[in-house]
C-alpha positions as MATLAB code, in Angstrom:
seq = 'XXXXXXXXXXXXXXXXXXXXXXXXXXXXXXXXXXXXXXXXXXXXXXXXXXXXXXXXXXXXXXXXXXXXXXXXXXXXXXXXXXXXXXXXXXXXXXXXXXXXXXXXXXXXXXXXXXXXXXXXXXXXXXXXXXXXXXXXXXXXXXXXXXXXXXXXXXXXXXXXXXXXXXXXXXXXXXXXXXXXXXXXXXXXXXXXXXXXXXXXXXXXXXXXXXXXXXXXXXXXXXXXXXXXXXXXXXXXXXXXXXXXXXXXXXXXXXXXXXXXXXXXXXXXXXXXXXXXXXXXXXXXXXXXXXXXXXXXXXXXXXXXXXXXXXXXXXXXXXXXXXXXXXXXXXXXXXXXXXXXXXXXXXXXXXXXXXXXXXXXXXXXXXXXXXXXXXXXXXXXXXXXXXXXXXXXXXXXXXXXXXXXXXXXXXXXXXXXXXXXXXXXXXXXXXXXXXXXXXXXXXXXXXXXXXXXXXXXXXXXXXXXXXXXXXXXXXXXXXXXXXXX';
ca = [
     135.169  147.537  148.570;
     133.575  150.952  148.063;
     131.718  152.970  144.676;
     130.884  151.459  141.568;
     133.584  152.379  139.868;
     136.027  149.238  138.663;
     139.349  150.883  136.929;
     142.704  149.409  137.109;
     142.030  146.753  139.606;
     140.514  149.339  142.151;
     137.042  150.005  143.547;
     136.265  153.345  144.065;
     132.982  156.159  144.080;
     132.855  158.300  140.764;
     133.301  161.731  140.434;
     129.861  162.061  138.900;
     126.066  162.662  139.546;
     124.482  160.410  141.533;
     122.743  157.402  139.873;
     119.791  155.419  141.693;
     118.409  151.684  140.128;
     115.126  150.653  141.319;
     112.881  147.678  141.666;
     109.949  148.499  138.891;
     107.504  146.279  140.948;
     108.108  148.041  144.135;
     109.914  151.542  143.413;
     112.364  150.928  145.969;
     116.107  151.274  145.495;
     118.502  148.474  144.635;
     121.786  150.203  143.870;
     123.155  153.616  144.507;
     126.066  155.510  143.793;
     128.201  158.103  141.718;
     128.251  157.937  138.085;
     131.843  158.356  136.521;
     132.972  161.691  135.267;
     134.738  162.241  131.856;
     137.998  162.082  133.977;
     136.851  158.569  135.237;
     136.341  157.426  131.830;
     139.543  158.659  130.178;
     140.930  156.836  133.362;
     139.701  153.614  132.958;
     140.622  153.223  129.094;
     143.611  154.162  129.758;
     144.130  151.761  132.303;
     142.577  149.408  129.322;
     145.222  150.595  127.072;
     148.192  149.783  129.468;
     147.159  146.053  129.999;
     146.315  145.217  126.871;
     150.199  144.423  125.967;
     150.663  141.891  128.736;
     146.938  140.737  128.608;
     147.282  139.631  124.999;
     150.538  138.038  125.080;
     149.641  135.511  127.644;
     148.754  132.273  125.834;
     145.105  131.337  125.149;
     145.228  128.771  128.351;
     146.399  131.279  130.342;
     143.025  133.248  129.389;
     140.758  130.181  129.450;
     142.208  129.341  133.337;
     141.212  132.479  134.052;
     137.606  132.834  132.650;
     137.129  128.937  133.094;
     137.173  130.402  137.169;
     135.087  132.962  136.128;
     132.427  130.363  135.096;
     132.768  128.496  138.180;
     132.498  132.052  140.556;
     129.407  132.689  138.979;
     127.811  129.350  138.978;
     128.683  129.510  142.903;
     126.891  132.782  143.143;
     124.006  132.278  140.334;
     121.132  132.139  143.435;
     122.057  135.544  144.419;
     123.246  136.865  141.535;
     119.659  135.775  139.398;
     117.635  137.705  142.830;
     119.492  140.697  142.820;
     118.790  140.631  138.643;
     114.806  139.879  139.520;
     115.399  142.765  141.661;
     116.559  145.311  139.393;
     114.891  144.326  136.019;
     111.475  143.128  137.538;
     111.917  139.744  135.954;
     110.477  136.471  137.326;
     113.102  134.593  139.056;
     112.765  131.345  136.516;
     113.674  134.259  133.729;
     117.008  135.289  135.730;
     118.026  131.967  136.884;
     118.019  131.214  133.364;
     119.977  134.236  132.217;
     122.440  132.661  134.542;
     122.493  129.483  132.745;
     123.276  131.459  129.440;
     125.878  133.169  131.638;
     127.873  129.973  132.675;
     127.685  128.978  129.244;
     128.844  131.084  127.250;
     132.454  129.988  128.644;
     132.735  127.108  126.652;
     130.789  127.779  123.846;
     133.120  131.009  123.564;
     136.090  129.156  124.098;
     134.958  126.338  120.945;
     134.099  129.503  118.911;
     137.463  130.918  119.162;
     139.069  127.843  118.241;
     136.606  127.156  115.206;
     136.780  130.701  113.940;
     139.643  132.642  115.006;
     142.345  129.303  115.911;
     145.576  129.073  113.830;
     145.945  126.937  110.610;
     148.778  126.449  108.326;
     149.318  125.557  105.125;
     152.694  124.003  103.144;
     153.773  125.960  100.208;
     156.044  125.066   97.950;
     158.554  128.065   99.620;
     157.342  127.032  103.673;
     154.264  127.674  104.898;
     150.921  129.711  104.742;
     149.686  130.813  108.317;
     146.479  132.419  109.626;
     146.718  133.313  113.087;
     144.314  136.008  114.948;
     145.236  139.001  116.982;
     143.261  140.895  119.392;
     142.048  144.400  118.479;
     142.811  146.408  122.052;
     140.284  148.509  124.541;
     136.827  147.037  123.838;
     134.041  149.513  125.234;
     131.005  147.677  125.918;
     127.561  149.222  126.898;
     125.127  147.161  127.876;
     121.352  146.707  127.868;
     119.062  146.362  130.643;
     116.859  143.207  129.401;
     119.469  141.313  129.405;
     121.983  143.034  131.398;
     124.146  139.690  133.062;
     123.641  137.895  129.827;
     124.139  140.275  126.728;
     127.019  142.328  127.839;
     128.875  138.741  129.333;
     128.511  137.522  125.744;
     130.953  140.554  124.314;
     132.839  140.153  127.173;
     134.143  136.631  127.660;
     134.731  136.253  123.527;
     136.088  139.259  123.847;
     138.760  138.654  126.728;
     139.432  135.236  125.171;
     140.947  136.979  122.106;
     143.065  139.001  124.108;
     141.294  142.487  124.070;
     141.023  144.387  127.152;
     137.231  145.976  128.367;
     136.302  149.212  129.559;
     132.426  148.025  130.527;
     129.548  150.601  130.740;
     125.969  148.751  131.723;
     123.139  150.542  131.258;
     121.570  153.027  133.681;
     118.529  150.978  134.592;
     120.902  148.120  135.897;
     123.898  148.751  137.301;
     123.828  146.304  140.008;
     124.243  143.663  137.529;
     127.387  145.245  136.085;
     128.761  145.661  139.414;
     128.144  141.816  140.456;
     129.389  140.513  136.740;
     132.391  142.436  137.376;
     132.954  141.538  140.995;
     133.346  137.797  139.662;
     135.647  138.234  137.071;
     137.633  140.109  140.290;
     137.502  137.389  141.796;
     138.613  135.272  138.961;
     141.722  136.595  138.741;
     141.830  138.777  135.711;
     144.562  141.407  136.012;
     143.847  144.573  136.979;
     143.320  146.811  134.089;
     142.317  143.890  132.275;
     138.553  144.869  132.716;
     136.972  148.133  133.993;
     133.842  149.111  135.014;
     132.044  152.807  134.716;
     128.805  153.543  135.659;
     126.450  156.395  134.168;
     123.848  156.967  131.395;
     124.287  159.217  128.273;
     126.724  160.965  129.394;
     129.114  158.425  130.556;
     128.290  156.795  126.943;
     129.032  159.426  125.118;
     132.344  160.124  127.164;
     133.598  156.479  126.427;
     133.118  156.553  122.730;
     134.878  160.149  122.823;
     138.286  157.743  124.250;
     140.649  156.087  121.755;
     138.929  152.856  121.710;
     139.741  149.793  119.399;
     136.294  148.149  119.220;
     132.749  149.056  120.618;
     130.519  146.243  121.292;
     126.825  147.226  122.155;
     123.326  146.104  122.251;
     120.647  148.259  122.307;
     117.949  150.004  120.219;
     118.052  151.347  115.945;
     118.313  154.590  117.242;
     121.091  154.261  119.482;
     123.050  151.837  116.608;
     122.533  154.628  113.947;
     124.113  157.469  115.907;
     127.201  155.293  116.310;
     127.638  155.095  112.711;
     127.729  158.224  112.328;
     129.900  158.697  114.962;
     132.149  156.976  113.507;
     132.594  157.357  110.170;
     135.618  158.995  109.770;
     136.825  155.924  112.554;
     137.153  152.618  109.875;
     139.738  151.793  112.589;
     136.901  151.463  115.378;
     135.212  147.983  115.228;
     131.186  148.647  115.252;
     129.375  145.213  116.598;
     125.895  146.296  117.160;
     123.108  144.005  117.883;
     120.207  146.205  117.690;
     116.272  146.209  118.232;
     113.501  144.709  115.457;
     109.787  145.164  114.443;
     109.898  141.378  113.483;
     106.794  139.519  111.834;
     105.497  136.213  112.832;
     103.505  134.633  109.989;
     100.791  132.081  109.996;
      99.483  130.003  107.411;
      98.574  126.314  106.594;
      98.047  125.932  110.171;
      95.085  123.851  111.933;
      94.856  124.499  115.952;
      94.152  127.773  116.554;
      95.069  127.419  120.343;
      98.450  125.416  119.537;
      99.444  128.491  117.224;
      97.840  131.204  120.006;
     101.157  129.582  122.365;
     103.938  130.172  120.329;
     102.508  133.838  119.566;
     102.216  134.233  122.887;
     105.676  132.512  123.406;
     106.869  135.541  121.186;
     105.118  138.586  121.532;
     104.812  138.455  125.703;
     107.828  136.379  126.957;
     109.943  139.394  129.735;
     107.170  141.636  128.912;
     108.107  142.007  125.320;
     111.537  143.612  126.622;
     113.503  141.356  123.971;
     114.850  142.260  120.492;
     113.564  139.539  119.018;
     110.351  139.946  120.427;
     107.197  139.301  117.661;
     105.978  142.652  117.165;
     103.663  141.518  114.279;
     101.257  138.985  113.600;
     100.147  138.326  109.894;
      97.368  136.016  109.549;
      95.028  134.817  106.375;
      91.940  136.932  106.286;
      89.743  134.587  106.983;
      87.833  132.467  109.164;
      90.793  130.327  110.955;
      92.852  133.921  110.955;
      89.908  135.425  113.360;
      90.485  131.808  115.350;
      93.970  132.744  115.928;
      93.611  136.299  116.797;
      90.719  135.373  118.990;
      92.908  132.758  120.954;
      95.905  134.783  120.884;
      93.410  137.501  122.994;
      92.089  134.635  125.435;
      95.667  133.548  126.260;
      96.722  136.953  126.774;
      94.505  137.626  129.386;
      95.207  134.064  131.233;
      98.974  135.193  131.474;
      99.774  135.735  134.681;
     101.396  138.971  135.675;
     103.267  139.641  138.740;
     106.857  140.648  140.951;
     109.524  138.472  140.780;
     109.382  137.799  144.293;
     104.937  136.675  144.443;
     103.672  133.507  146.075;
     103.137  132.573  143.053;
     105.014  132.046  139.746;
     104.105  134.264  136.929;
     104.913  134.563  133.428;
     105.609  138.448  132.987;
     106.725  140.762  135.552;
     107.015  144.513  134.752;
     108.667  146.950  131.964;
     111.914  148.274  133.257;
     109.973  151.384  134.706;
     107.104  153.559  134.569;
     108.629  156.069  132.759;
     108.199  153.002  129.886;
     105.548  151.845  130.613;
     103.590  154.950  130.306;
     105.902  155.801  127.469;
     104.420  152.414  125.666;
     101.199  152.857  126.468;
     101.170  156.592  124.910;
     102.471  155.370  121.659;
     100.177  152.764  122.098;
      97.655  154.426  122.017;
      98.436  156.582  119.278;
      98.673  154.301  116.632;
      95.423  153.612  115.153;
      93.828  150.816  114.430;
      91.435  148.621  116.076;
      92.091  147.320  119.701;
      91.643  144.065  120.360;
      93.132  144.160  124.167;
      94.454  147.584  125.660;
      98.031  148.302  127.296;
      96.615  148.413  130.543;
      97.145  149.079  133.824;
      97.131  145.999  136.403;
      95.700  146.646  139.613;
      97.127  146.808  142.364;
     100.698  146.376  140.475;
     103.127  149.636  139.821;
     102.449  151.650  137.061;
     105.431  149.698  135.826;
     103.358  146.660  135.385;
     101.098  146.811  131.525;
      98.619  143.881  130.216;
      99.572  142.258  127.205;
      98.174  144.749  124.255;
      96.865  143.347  120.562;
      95.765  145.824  117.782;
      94.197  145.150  114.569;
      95.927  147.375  112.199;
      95.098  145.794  108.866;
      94.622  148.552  106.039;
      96.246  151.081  108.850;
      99.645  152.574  107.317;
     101.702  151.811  111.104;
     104.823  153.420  111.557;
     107.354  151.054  111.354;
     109.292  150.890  114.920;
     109.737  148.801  117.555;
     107.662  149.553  120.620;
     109.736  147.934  123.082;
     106.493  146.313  125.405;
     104.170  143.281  124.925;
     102.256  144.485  122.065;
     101.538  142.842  119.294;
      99.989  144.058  115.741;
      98.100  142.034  113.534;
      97.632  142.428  110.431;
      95.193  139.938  108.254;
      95.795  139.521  104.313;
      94.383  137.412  101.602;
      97.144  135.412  100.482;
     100.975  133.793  101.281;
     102.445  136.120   98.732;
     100.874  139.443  100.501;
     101.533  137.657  103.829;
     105.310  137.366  102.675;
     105.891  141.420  101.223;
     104.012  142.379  104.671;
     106.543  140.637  106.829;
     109.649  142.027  104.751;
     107.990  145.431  104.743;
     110.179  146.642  107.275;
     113.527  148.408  107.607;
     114.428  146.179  110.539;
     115.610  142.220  110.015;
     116.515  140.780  113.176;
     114.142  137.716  113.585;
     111.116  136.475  111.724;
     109.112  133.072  112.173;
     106.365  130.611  110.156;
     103.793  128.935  112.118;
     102.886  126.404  109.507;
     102.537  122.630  108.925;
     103.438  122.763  104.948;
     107.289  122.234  104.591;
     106.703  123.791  100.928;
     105.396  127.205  103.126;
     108.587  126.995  105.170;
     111.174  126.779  101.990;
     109.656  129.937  100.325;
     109.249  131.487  103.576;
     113.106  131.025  103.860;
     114.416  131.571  100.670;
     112.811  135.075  100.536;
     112.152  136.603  104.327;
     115.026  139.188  105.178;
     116.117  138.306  108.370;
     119.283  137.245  110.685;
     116.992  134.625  113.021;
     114.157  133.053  111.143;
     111.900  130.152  112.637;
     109.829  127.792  111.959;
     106.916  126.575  114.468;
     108.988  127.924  117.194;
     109.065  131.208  118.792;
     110.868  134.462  117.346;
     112.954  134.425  120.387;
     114.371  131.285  120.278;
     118.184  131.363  119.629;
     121.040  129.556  121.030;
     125.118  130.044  121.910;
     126.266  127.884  119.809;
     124.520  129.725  116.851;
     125.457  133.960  115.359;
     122.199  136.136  116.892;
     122.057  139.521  114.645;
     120.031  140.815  112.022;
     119.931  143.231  108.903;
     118.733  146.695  107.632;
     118.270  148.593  111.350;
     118.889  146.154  113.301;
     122.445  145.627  112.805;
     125.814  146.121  111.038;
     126.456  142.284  109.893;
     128.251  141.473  112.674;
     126.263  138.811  114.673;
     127.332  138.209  118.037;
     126.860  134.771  120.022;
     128.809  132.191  118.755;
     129.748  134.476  115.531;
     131.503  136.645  118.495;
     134.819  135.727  118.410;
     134.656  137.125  114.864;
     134.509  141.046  115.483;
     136.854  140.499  118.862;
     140.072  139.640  116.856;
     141.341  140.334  113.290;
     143.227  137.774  110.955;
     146.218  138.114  109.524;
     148.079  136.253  106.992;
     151.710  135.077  107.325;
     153.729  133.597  104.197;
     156.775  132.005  105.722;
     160.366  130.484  104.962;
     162.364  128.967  107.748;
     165.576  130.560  105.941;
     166.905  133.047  103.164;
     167.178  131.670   99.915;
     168.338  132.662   96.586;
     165.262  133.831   94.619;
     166.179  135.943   91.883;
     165.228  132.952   89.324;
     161.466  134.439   90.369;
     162.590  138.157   89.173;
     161.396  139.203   85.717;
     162.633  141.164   83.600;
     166.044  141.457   85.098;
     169.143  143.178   82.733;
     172.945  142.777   82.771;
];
């Protein structure tokens, strides 16, 4: 096998620039090779396009054999597979094995979703019978993150092949080592060729796939990126839009009585892969008052007891770095812009890359805070003086991905659900917690009501509606109004 390039069953270089992925902790290179050109990309969808036929009419066990081996490549290769994701994302090795886990799983919790939400079921009517049955949309494009770049992208793709849609698969620029590998097991798997394809690039290569004649594209990635695709296309209702975007997501305390209890699952939210996930805490709301200062002030000790380190330390740590230092000074710039009153900095960690940052908390109450999502482990707090004020500062936001209560008053957690505007919303756990078997996607800027996870299988096929009669038969008793 040679290049990075996956398209119609054959591995080959690109025709493009070349593209370089990095270790953050260490700066040194982990993948290398040629981005695709606009020729490479109107290549590999149309390789999508020509398999598509054959790829949807095989039967659904036909397509469950396939990614069933699929499941079982990648658990054989998870070791390597979760290093060489350490590697490239900077994330501790318990984080990647993990993403591995999700990985795996998503085979069979795809394959129950399909069944649940996108099966056949039939109805008798009084002429036959009433059948919905689902059909697959054709060439998927999928561009992936980097956070999550085995797990997110793998959770468009297996629903996504399961309904019979064929992928042209674009992984983001930051990680394209993980695309490669994901794609090297469904290879290996069996799928046809054509069946799956694989470009690599940035921008460009982006902007070249959603150029093609594309059925469907299924992304994850940041508000800004989402809302250009809209526009995009808007004159394309026949395009399918999933898009699980970013979030500036509140985390709300109140009725509460350890402060260091509450001080973990802020932590839990706000710092877990170095605030690199979507539904990430970005904002703490606390009473103004005496046991509010106890949680900020334990939320700050904890903070600086988190360990921070490379993936590949003596010792186990709890964040590694941002993606690069292009973010991380990126973060700490905006950062530091904000206003407000610091409570602990963005810093540097000695010794570390400048990829590596220190958890960050601001005080920002009475501070008008733009509202976006710094994509880092920084956390804004913001103290007010009752539930009610607590409530209209966590829904000020254009966002609505995730949202949790820290409280022990049940009555707290009804209101708090009834009126929060949110997609994920949590109580005494962390913002981040979400599972496969449930939809993950928001509202407002963070996505276009199309949840993916389990609600996948939803936006990878269409339904359609069959009235049916095993035989002609006389019906003009049912005509009105006939003369002569």
């Amino acid at each position: 096998m040679s290049g990075g390039l996956f398209i119609d069953g054959k591995w080959r270089s690109g025709q493009g620039a070349e593209l370089v992925s990095t270790d953050p902790a260490t700066e040194e290179a982990v993948w290398r090779g040629a981005t695709a050109s606009q020729g490479d990309v109107a290549e590999a969808v149309a390789a999508a396009r020509r398999a598509f036929p054959g790829w949807a009419d095989r039967s659904r066990e036909e397509r469950i054999a396939i990614l069933r081996r699929y499941k079982e490549i990648l658990t054989e290769r998870a070791p390597a597979f979760a290093e060489a994701l350490s590697r490239e994302t900077g994330k501790a090795l318990w984080e990647t094995k993990a993403e591995l886990g999700s990985m795996t799983g998503k085979v069979d919790l795809s394959i129950r979703a399909y069944d649940e939400r996108t099966g056949v079921t039939e109805n008798t009517m009084p002429f036959g019978r009433a059948v919905l049955r689902h059909r697959a949309h054709g060439v998927m494009a999928v561009l992936g993150p980097y956070n999550f770049p085995g797990h997110l992208p793998n959770g468009h793709i297996v629903p996504a092949l399961l309904a019979g849609d064929t992928v042209v698969f674009k992984p983001s620029e930051e990680t394209p080592l993980a695309g490669q590998l994901m794609v090297e097991a469904l290879e290996a798997a069996g799928v046809p060729a054509g069946v799956v394809n694989l470009v690599q690039g940035g921008r460009e290569t982006g902007q070249a796939l959603i150029n093609q004649e594309i059925d469907g594209l299924l992304f994850t990635g940041s508000a800004a990126a989402g809302a250009f695709f809209r526009r995009h296309f808007a004159d394309r209702p026949d395009v399918i839009l999933a898009l699980e975007l970013g979030g500036n997501n509140p985390l709300v305390v109140w009725d509460a009585e350890d402060a260091d209890a509450v001080a973990a699952l802020v932590a839990q939210s706000a710092f877990i892969t170095t605030g690199q996930r979507c539904s990430c805490a970005r904002r703490l709301i606390v009473p103004d008052d005496a046991f509010g200062q106890a949680v900020i002030d334990a939320t700050a000790a904890l903070a600086d007891r988190l360990s921070i380190g490379a993936w590949n330390g003596q010792d186990e740590v709890f964040m590694g770095p941002l993606i690069s230092a292009r973010a991380a000074n990126a973060a700490r710039a905006t950062a530091s812009a904000m206003g407000g009153k610091p409570i602990r900095s963005l810093g540097a960690v000695e010794g570390l890359s400048e990829a590596f940052v220190t958890p960050g908390l601001i005080d920002v109450t009475g501070v008008d805070i733009p509202d976006e999502e710094l994509f880092a482990p920084w956390l804004q707090v913001r103290r007010v003086k009752d539930f009610d004020a607590a409530l209209k500062a966590a829904n000020a936001t254009r966002y609505g991905l995730s949202a949790g209560l820290i409280s022990n008053e049940a009555g707290r957690w009804d209101q708090f659900l009834k009126h929060i505007r949110a997609g994920v919303v949590n109580w005494n756990r962390p913002t981040t917690g979400a599972a496969g078997s449930m939809p993950f996607g928001g509202l407002g800027a963070s996505g276009n009501h199309r949840p993916s996870a389990y609600y996948a299988a939803d936006y990878c096929a269409y339904p359609v509606a069959s009235f049916e009669a095993e035989a002609v038969v006389d019906t003009f008793k049912d005509i009105k109004g006939l003369r002569g």
